[in-house]
Each structure stands twice: as C-alpha cells, then as structure tokens.
VOGU-3710 file (C-alpha; in Angstrom, 3 decimals, decimal comma):
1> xxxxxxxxxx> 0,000/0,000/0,000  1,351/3,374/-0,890  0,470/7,039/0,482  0,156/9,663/-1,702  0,890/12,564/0,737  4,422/11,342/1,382  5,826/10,449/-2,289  7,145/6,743/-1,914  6,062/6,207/1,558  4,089/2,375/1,661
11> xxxxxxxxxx> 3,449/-0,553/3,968  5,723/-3,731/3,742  3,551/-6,527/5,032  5,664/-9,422/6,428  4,772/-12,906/6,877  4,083/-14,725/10,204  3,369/-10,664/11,681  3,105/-11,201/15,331  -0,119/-9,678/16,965  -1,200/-7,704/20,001
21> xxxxxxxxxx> 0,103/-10,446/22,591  3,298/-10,282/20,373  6,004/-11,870/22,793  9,790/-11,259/22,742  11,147/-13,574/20,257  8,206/-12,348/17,394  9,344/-8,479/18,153  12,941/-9,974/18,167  12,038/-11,246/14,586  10,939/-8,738/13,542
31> xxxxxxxxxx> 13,373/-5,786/14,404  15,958/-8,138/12,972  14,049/-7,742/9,461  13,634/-4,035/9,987  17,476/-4,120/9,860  18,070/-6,120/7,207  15,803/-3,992/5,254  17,498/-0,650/6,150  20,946/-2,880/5,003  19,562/-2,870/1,746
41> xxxxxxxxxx> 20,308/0,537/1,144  16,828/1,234/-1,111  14,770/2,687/1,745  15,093/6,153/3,418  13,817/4,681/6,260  12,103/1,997/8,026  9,835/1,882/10,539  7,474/-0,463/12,505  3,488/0,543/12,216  2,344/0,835/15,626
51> xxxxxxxxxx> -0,591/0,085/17,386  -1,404/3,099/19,988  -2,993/2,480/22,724  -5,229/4,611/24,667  -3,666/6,972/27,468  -3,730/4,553/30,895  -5,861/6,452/33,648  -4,917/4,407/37,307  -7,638/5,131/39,393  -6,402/3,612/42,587
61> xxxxxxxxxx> -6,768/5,423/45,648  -3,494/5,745/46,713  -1,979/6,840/44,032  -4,933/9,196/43,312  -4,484/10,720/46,800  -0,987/10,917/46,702  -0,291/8,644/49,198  2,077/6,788/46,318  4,112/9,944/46,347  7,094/8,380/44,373
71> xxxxxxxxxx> 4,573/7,553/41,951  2,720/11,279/41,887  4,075/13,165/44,157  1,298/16,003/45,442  2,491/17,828/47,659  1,031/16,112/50,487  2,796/15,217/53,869  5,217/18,021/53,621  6,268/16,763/49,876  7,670/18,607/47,111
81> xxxxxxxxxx> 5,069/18,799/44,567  6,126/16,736/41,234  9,501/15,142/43,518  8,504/11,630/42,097  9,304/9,794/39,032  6,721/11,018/36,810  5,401/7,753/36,487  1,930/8,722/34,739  3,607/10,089/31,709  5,583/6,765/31,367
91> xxxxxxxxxx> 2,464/4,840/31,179  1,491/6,407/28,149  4,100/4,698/27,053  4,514/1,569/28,571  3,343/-0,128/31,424  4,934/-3,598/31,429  3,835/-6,760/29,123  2,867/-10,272/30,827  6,425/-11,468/28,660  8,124/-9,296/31,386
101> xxxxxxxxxx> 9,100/-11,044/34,015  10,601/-9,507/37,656  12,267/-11,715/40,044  11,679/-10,514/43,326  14,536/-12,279/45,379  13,562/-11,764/49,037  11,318/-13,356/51,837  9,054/-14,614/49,614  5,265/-13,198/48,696  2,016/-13,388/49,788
111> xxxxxxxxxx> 0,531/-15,057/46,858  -3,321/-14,569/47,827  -2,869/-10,702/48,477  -6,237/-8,556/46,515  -3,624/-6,820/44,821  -0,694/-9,688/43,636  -2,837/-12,403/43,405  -3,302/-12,085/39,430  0,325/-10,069/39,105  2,586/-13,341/39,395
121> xxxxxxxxxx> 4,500/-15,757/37,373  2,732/-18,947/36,013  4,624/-22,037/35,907  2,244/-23,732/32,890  4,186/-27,141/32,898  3,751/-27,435/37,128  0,376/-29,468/37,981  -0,350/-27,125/41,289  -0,573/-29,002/44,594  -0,546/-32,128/43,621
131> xxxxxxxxxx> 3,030/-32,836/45,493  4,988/-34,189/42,148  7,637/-32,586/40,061  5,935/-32,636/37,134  8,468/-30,118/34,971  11,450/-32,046/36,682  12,981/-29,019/37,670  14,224/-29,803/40,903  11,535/-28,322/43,282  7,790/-29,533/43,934
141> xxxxxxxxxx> 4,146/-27,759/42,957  6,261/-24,307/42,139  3,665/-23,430/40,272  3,384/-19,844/41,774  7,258/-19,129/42,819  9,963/-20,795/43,948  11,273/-21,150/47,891  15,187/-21,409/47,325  15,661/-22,017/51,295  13,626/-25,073/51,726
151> xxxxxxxxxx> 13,778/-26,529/48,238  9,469/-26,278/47,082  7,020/-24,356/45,633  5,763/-22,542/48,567  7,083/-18,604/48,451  5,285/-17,479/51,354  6,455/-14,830/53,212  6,175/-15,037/56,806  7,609/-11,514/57,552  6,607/-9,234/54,906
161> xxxxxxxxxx> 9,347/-7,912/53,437  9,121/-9,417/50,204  5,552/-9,222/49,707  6,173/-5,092/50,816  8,729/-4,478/47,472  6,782/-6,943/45,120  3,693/-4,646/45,647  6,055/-1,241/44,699  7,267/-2,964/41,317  3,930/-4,855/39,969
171> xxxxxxxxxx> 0,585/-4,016/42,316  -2,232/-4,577/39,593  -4,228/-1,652/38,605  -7,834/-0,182/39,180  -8,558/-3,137/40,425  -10,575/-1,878/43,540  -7,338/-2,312/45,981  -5,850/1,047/46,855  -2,190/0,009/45,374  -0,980/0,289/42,453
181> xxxxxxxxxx> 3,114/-0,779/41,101  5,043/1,025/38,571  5,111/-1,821/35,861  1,301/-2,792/36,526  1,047/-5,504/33,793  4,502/-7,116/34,098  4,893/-10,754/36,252  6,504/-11,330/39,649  8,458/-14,163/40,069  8,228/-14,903/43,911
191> xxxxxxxxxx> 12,065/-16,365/44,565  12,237/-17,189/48,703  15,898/-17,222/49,868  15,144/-16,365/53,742  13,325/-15,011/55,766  14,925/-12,114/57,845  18,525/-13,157/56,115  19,040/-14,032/52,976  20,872/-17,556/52,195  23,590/-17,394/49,523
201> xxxxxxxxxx> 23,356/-20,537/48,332  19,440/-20,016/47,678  20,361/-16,551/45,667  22,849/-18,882/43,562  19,659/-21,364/42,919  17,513/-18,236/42,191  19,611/-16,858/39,391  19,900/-20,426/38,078  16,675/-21,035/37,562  15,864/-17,216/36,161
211> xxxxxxxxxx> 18,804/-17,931/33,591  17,113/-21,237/33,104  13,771/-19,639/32,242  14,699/-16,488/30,832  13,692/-14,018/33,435  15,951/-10,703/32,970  14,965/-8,475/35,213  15,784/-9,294/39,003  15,539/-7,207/42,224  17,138/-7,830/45,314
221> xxxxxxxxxx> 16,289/-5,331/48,605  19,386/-7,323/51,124  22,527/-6,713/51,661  25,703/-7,110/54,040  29,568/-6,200/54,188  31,065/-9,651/53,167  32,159/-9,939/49,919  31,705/-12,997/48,323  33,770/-14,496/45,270  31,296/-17,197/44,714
231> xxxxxxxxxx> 28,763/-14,423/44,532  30,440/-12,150/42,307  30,695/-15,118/39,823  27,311/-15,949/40,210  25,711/-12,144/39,396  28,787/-12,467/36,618  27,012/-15,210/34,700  23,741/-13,451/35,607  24,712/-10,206/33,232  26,243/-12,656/30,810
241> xxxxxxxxxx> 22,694/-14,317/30,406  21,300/-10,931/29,927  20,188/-10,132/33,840  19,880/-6,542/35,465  19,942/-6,584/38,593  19,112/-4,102/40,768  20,136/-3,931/44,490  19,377/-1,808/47,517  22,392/0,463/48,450  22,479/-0,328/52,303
251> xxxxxxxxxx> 20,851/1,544/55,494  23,514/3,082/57,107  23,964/6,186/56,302  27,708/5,683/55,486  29,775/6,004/52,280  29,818/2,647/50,616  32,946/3,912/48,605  34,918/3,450/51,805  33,099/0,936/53,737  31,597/-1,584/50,697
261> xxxxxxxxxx> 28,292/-3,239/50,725  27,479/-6,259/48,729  25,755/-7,278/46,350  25,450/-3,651/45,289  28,752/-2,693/45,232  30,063/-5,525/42,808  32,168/-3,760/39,629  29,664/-5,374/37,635  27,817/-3,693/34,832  24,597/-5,830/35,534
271> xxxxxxxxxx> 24,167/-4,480/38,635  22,134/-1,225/39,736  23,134/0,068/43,297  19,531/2,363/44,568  20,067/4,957/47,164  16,215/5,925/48,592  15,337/9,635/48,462  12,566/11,390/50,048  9,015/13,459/49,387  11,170/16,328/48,647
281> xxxxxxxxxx> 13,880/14,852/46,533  16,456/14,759/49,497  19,262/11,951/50,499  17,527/9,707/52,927  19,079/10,334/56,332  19,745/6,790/56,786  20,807/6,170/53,160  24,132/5,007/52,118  26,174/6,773/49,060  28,782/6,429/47,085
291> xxxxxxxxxx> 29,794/8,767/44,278  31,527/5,556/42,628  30,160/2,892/43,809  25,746/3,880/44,286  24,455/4,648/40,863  21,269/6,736/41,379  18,560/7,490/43,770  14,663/6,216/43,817  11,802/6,757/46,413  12,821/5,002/49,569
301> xxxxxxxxxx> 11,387/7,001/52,533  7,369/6,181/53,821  6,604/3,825/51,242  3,128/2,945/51,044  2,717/-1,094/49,531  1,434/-4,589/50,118  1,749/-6,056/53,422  1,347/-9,969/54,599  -1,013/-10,265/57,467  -3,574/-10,638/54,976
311> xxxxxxxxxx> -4,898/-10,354/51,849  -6,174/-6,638/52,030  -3,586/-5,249/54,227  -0,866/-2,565/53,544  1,912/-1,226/55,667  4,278/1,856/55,440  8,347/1,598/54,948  11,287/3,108/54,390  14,828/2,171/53,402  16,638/1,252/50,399
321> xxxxxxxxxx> 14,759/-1,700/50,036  12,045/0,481/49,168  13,831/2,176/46,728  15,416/-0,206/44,936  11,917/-2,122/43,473  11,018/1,214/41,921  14,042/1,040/39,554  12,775/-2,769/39,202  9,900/-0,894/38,284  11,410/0,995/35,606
331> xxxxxxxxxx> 13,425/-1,417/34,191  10,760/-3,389/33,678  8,726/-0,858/31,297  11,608/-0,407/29,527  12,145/-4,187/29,099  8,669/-4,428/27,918  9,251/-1,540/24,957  12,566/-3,182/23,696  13,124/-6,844/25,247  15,595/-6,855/22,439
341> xxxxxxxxxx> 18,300/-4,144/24,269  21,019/-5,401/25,933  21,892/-4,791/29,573  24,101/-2,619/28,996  22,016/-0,362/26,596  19,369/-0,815/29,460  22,103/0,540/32,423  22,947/2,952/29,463  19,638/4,830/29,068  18,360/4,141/32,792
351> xxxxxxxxxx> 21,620/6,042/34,484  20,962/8,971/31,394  17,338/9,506/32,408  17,751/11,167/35,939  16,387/14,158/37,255  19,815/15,855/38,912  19,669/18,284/42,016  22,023/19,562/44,148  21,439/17,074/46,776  22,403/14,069/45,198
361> xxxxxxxxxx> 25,104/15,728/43,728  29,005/14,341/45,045  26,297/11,193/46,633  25,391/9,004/43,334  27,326/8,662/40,546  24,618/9,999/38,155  23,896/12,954/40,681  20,325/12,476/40,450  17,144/10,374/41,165  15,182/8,349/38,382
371> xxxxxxxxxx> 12,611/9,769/36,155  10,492/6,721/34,702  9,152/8,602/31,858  12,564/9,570/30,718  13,735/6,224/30,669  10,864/5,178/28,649  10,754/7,638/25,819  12,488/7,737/22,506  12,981/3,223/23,096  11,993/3,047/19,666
381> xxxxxxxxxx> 8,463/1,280/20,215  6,096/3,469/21,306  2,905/1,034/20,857  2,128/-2,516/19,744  4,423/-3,427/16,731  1,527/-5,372/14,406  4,121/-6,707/11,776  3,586/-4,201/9,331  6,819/-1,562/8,109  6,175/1,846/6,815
391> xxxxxxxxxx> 9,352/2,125/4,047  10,169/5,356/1,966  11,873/4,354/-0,795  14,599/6,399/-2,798  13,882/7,093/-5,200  9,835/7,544/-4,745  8,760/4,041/-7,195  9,902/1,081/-7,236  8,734/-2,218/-5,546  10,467/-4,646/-2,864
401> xxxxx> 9,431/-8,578/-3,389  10,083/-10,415/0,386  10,414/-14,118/0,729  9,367/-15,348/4,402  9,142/-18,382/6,238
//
C-alpha cells in the first residue's frame, strides 16, 4: 500500500506478523528484518506501524491521593510537589507486558494478596498441589514461585518484606485495591531465599533457575559487608545471560565507597546500586552513598505497599529496600518496549534519564534520582508493533518482493 501525501512512503507486510500479545522472540524477529531492510540501502527509512494504545488512567486510591508519592508526588505530607518519578507520563508509554518477568529475590510473597494475586509468574508445565515434580525441575508444585531455602514451591512470606517491594514494582491496577506498582502488567516471580537473612546458596539457585527460564529483570532489597567471590561469579554469569539486577544500596547512612556493601557494590555492569530519596527529593538520612560505587537514587522514605497479614492489608516503609523495586519498576517498562536491548544499553539509558539536584550531587554517581518517563521515551516502540513496516523508498517508485518463512 502506498500514500500519496508522502511520495514513496508504503506498507511492507511481512509474513508470520506477530499480533497484540506479540512476545519477545516475534518483536525480536521482527526488528531483525527491519534491519536487514534498512541494510539494503533502497529505503530512506524503516519503521514499525504501531498500534497506539489509549492513554492509561490508574484510578487507585493511593496513588490518586498521593499517598504513592514516588509515583505522583502532590504535595502532600510536607512533599515537594512533582519530587517523584513522573510515572503517569511513562504509562502512556509503557506499562509492562505479561512477557516481562521480575524476580523478586527476598522473603518470599504473599501469593493470595487482593492486589498480587493475578500479578505473578505462572509455571504452565507445574500441575499445582498435587506434590509431584511434574516439569522435573528440581523443586515440587512451584507453580506460583519458587522457595530457594527449603527446596518447594511454597514462596510465602512469613515476615513481609518481600511481599512489601513486590507490591512497589507490579501491584495490579484499578482493580478496587488502593495500590498500584510502577510496571502494573509485568509478572513477579516470587524467589524465597530467607526469611529475615538471605541464604547465599538459595540466591545462587535463584539466578539459576531465572537464567534457566529467561527471566531478565531481578531485584534484590538485602545486603551485608562480606564480599563474596562465589557471589560475584554468580551475578557475573547473571549479566552474561542478559540479567539486570538491581540492588538496595544499604541503610547506614555511610559512604559505601569506603566501607563496601554487597551485592550492590560488585564492579559489575549488571548491577544497579539504589540509594532511597525522600518526598522532597532529598538523600535519605539513613541512606548510604557512594559517588563511585551507588548509581542513582529512587523513592525510599514512607513507602506505602502490600503487606502480609492478609490479603487486604498494607503497611508503610522506608529504606533502600524500598527504593530499589522502583528502579525494578522501571526497568521493567523499559524491558517491555525493547526486550531486544542489551543490559548494557538498558544501564545505558536508565543512568541517562535522571532528574539531577544539588542534593544528590558528590552522593550518586549519576547525581540524580530516576525519572520513569525519561527512561521510557524515545525506546523506539512506542505502541504494539503489528508486523507491518512503513518504508520510503529512494527514489519515490519502485517495488520490494520479500520471501518469508
């Protein structure tokens, strides 16, 4: 089909075009082909046909109120109005795909909670409950998550923790529950590896089995002072498989340049290291810094997000573990535009996409703290790729015969 108004402009229709549910290999596919088209040298320019989809209105109460401040910040609670991550303007963009898939590696998840219940990982080839190993995986029923610690299926999370940060990255939306997450229609992957300390040995199953399944996106809110060479290895092979992770900076107000914190101070480019800011886009008086070794700053101070008493209730937190799931967040959207970037153009754009102020300046190494809607634009895929090119051809006739599969 050509278009008059633009001499030469038409639509390439390619075989096998992925639809609206396209997942990752089928865009993979098919950006390969817009490349090898562009190699040809005939076409000005070549360009997916997009799908738009309507602008995303979250109508949950917290993050209508403003209670979700690092979400919408309102100026509530002694805030800085707009000192959040500009969140809504990214979800005109993206807001996660079910293909994108977050590892939460912590104390486990409350599976049943209002607001995670429909939000997790599905492990199709695990019968649920009936106490076989039907995938032959190595761990029984894990049809929901995984419990590294114990060896099973049952993620649970006795103390909350985990349940807390899963809620920041993925909390479904306007779903009558007052939460809502940053990447509201990506997957959680509930990975247990303790409880109030986390088990090394259980993190090295965890990134096993998310290299194993393809899961690239990984958060991790723990953290200690013992370096680990196993552990370095492990995250190593991690980033090699095409895992970010991103870790919580540490909660003691100290300089983690000097005095080192682990895993987030690995000299690993698949790693993230979060400081947590506050309502008025301040250093967290209990956050640790590092103008080398902490990479940015996220919303870490009176976090408002699922809690594990039951399956309605919510709790308030703050720390770096808070902060570091709204990166997750982030990364996740951007996963979800362009599951085809690597981790390094991922860390790339992320770290480029700060807000800067004077107060993170000489703390982080980017001098600022993260700006979700900046990450997100200009990915290349603004909308649902539907297998269709647009292709201006130079010069303006001329017609292009495709084989496909």
């Amino acid at each position: 089909r050509e278009f008059a108004i633009v001499p030469g402009l038409m639509t390439l229709a390619l075989p096998n075009n992925p639809n609206k549910e396209n997942n990752q290999q089928k865009l993979a596919k098919l950006l390969k082909a817009k490349g090898e088209l562009m190699g040809l040298g005939l076409f000005k320019y070549v360009e997916l046909n997009y799908a738009s989809a309507t602008n995303v209105k979250v109508k949950d109460a917290a993050f209508v109120d403003g209670t979700l401040w690092g979400l919408e910040n309102l100026g509530v609670n002694n805030g800085t109005m707009d000192a959040d991550m500009d969140v809504e303007q990214a979800w005109d963009l993206s807001t996660g795909t079910a293909e994108t898939i977050v590892a939460v590696f912590d104390s486990g998840v409350r599976l049943t909670h209002n607001d995670l219940i429909d939000q997790l990982w599905t492990n199709e080839d695990e019968i649920p409950n009936n106490g076989l190993d039907d995938d032959s995986d190595g761990y029984v029923d894990n049809h929901k998550g995984i419990d590294f610690l114990n060896s099973d299926g049952d993620p649970e999370d006795p103390v909350g923790h985990g349940t807390h940060v899963t809620g920041t990255i993925a909390a479904a939306a306007n779903n009558g529950s007052p939460h809502v997450g940053v990447a509201f229609n990506a997957k959680i992957l509930a990975c247990k590896i303790g409880d109030f300390y986390m088990d090394t040995a259980s993190i090295a199953a965890a990134v096993q089995f998310c290299v194993d399944h393809g899961v690239r996106i990984v958060n991790g809110s723990y953290g200690g002072l013992w370096a680990s060479s196993a552990m370095y290895d492990v995250y190593k092979a991690g980033g090699e498989n095409d895992i970010i992770f991103i870790f919580a900076a540490g909660n003691t107000a100290t300089d983690n340049d000097g005095i080192h914190h682990y895993p987030s101070d690995y000299d690993l480019e698949c790693i993230i290291s979060v400081a947590a800011s506050d309502n008025r886009d301040r250093l967290a008086g209990f956050s640790n810094y590092g103008i080398t070794s902490v990479d940015l700053a996220a919303p870490g101070v009176d976090i408002y997000s699922c809690g594990s008493q039951n399956d309605q209730s919510y709790a308030t937190e703050s720390g770096t573990s808070m902060a570091a799931p709204h990166v997750a967040g982030v990364v996740a959207l951007m996963r979800s535009m362009r599951p085809d970037w690597s981790v390094i153009n991922v860390r790339e754009k992320l770290l480029a996409s700060v807000d800067t102020f004077d107060s993170f300046n000489g703390k982080v190494a980017t001098g600022g703290r993260i700006n979700a809607a900046k990450a997100v634009e200009n990915m290349g895929v603004f909308g649902i790729p539907d297998g269709i090119m647009e292709v201006a051809v130079t010069p303006p006739s001329g017609s292009l015969l495709m084989a496909g599969e």
